[in-house]
N, C-alpha and C positions, 0 to 999 in steps of 0.2 A: 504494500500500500504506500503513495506516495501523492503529497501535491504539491505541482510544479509549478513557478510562475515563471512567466516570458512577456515581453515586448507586445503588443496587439497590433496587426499591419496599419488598423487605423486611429492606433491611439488606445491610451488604455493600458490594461494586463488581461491576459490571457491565464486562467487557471484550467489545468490540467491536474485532473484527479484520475487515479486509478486505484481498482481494488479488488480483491479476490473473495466472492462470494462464497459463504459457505459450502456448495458444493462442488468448489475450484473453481467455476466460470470465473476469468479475469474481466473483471467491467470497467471502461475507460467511459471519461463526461468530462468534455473541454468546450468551455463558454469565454465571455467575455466578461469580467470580474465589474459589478455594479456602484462599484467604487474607485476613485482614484490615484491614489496611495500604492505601493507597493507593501506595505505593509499590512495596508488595511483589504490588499488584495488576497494576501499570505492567509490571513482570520477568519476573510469569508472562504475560501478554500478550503481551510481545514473544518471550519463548520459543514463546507458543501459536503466533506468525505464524512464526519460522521453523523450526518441526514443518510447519505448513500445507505452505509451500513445498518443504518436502524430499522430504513423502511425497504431494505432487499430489492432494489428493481429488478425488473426482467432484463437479463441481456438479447438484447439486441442482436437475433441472426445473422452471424457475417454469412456471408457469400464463400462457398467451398472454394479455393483456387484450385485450379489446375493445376497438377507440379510434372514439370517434363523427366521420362525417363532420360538414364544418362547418357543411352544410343541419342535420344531425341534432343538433350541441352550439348551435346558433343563438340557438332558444327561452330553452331551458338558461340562456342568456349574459344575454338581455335579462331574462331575470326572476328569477334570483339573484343577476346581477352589477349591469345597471345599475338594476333597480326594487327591489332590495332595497338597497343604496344611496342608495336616497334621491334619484335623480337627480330635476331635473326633466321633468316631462312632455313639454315640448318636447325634449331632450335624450333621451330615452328615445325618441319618435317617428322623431327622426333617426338613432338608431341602428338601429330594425327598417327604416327605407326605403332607408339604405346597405348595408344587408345584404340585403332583400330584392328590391335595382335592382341591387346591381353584385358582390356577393361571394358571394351562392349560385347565381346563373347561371353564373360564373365557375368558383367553386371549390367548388360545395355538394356535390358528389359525393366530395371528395378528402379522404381521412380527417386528421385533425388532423395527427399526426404525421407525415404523408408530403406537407405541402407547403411544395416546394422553391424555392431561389431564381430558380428558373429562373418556374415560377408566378409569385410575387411580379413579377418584370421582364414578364413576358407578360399580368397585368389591367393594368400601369402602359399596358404597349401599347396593351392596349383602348380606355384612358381617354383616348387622346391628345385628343380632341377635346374631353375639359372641360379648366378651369381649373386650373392648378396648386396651389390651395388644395384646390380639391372633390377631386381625388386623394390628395392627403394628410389629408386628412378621413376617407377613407376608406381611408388605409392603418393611422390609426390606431385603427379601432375593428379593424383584421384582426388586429393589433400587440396591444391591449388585448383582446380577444377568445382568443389562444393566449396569454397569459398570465396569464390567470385558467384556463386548461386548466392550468396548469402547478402553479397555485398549491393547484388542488383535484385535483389528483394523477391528471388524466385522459390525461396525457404528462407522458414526463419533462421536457424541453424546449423550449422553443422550437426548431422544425427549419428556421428559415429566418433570416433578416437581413433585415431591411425597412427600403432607405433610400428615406427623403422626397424628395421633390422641391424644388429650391430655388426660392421662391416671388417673381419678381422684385419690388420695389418699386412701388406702383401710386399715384396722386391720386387721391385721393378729391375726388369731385363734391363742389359746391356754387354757390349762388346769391348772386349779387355784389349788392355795397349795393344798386344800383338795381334789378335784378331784384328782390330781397325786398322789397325797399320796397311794388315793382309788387305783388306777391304777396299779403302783409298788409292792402292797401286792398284789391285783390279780394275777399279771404277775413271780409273786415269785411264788403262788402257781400254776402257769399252767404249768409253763415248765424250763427248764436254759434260752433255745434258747429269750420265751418270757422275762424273768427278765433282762437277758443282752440288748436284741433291747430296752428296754424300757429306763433302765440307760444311755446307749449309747446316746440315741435322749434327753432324759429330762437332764441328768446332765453332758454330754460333746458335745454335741452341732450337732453331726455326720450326717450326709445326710444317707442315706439310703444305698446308694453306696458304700457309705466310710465304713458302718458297713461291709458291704458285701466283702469286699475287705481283713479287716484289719486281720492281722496274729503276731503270737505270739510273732514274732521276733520283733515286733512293738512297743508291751507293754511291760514296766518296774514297774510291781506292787512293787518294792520293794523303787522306786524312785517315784511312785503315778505319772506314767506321761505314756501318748502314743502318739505316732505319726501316723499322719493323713498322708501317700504319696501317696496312691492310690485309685484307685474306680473304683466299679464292674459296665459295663452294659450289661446284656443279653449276659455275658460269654467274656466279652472284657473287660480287664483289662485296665486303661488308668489311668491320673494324675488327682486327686482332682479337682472339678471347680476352676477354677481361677489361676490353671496352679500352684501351690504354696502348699509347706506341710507346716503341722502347727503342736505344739507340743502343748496337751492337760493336765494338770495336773488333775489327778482322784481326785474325790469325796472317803470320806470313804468308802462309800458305796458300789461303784463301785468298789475300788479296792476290797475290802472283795469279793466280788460276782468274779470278775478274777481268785482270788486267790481261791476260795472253786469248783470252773468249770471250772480251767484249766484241759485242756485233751490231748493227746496224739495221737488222730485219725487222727486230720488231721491241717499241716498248718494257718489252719483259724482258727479263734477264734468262729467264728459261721457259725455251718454246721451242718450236720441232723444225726441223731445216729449211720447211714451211711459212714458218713466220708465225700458226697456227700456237696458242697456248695448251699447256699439256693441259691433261687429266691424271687425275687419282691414279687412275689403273696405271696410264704409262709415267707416272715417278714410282709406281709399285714394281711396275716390269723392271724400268732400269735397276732400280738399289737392287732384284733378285736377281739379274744378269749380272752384274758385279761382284753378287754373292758368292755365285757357283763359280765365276771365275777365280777369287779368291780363297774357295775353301772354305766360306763361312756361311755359320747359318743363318739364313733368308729369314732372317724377323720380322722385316718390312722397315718402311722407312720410318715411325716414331720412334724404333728400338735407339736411332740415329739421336734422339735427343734427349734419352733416359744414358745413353753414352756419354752426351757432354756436360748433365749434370753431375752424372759419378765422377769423369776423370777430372774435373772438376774438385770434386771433394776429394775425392782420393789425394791430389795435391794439395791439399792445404786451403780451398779457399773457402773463406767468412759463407755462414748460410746466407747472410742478406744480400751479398753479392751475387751468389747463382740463384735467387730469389729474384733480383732485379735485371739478372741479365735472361732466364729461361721467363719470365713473364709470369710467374706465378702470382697469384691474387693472393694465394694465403701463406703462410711461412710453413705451416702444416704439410705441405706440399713440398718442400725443398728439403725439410727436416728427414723425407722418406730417406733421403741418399746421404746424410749427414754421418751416419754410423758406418758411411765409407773412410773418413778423413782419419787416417792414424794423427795426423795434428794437433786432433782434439779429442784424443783417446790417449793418447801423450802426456797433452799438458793435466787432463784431469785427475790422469794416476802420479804426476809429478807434487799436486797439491798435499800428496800422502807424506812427500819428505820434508814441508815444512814446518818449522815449529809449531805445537800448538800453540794456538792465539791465546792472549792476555786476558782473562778472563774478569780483572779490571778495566779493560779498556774496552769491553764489548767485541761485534763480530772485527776483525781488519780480512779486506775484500782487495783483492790485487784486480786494478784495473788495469784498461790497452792504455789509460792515462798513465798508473802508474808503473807500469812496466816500461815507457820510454822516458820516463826519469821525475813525474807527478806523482804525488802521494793520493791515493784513492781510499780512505778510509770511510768507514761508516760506521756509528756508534751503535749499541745496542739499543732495539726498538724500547719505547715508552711503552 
């Protein structure tokens, strides 16, 4: 039970009473307060709610609504929520194929507001055979799906609880020094197209996309730098993941290889002798032609950049720096390949040989301040 006062569009207060009849009906009675005052609108309000109460009105018949099953609000979803958003294409794609592979076979009959937790726990059942990522993928567009119903007043609610699945910790692939070594001279001698996707993936970090997108006007081999601002899919140009460009400084190597294959045919940096922009498949074909030449196994071209994040760590570099440089949104995400860096598996068991701290003078914290010659200290918390 509650009464509300507001603004009246023509002057005035508006009280807004609600309250739950004895036999649960919730009864709402919004007038215009015959008083001036906000206070003296607040008095009559609450007088109004316990009149309500005393003399039990009849609620008021609302009108059944309609509520779309979730085959029938689906469309609905993808094209006022996620392509009126702005989403990208690819993201937009993956939405209509987890809805139209695993959540309208499942639940496309069952109207918005009547599916229960019980549903929710019985597609998880379904799904036991995929990956516990691809479930939660797909529990979140069911998730963000009844809550845009919610938000566009086509249910009151959300009528179910949807918990995720806990997604164990996994390694990510990659190719060790001498394999890529092996790899890179393959991919030298198979083609330009292959030596660049290779460089691109193992020694600046590039998604596949981003290879596919990137154009000449991008890189600066004389400044050993290129910028990351967009990405190809399936012929739709859109913004890097994570909505954000990032500025890449080249390896010797790679710039040499820029500089001895730059060409003149076409805007891209890679495209077929044609002039024509690749596809997915033919940077998949090349990194596996290169593979088998080299003796190595045919990952596909991501493995290429789960590579430059390890040798990366494995050498010693800071998580924020392969965070900033491989484009990760979360730190979460760079942390995966951290327990590659003996650097920092080093200095942590080297903390074992220093004195214990003062136990007067609270915790002492060796900072990067104080290890190049600042004193980094921190007293013990209050």
């Amino acid at each position: 039970m509650s009464v509300t006062i507001r603004p009246y569009r023509r002057g005035g207060w508006e009280v807004d009473v609600r309250i739950v009849l004895p036999d649960g009906t919730r009864y709402r009675d919004r007038r215009k307060a015959p008083v001036s005052s906000k206070s003296a609108a607040r008095r009559w309000g609450q007088a109004r709610e316990r009149a309500l109460l005393l003399h039990r009105p009849q609620a008021r018949p609302q009108p059944r609504k309609e509520v779309p099953t979730l085959a029938e609000f689906a469309g609905r979803f993808v094209d006022r929520y996620a392509r009126a958003n702005r989403q990208k294409p690819s993201t937009v794609a993956n939405k209509e194929t987890l809805l139209r592979v695993h959540l309208v076979p499942a639940l496309g009959a069952t109207r918005l507001d009547a599916i229960t937790n019980e549903d929710v726990q019985r597609l998880k059942g379904a799904l036991s055979g995929k990956a516990p990522k691809t479930v939660n993928n797909i529990l979140t567009v069911l998730g963000t799906l009844l809550k845009a119903a919610v938000e566009w007043h086509v249910i009151e609610q959300v009528p179910c609880t949807i918990r995720r699945l806990t997604v164990p910790p996994s390694r990510a692939a990659f190719h060790d020094f001498e394999d890529y070594e092996r790899l890179v001279e393959a991919a030298r001698t198979t083609a330009p197209q292959a030596y660049l996707i290779t460089l691109f993936g193992g020694e600046a970090g590039l998604r596949c996309g981003e290879m596919m997108a990137l154009e000449w006007t991008d890189v600066d081999v004389g400044a050993r730098q290129l910028c990351v601002q967009r990405s190809s899919w399936e012929g739709h140009i859109t913004v890097p993941k994570g909505g954000r460009l990032r500025y890449i400084p080249l390896t010797v190597r790679l710039a040499a290889a820029l500089r001895e294959y730059r060409h003149l045919r076409s805007p891209l940096v890679l495209c077929t002798d044609r002039a024509e922009p690749l596809t997915l498949k033919m940077v998949q074909l090349w990194v596996r032609r290169a593979a088998r030449r080299g003796g190595v196994q045919p990952d596909g071209v991501h493995v290429l950049r789960h590579t430059f994040c390890s040798h990366l760590a494995m050498r010693g570099a800071p998580a924020r720096a392969i965070q900033e440089l491989a484009g990760h949104a979360d730190l979460a995400t760079t942390q995966r390949y951290m327990h590659l860096s003996p650097a920092a598996i080093d200095a942590a068991i080297r903390l074992l040989d220093q004195p214990a701290p003062d136990p007067t003078r609270g915790d002492i914290v060796e900072t990067a301040e104080g290890r190049s010659g600042n004193t980094g200290v921190t007293t013990g918390c209050k």
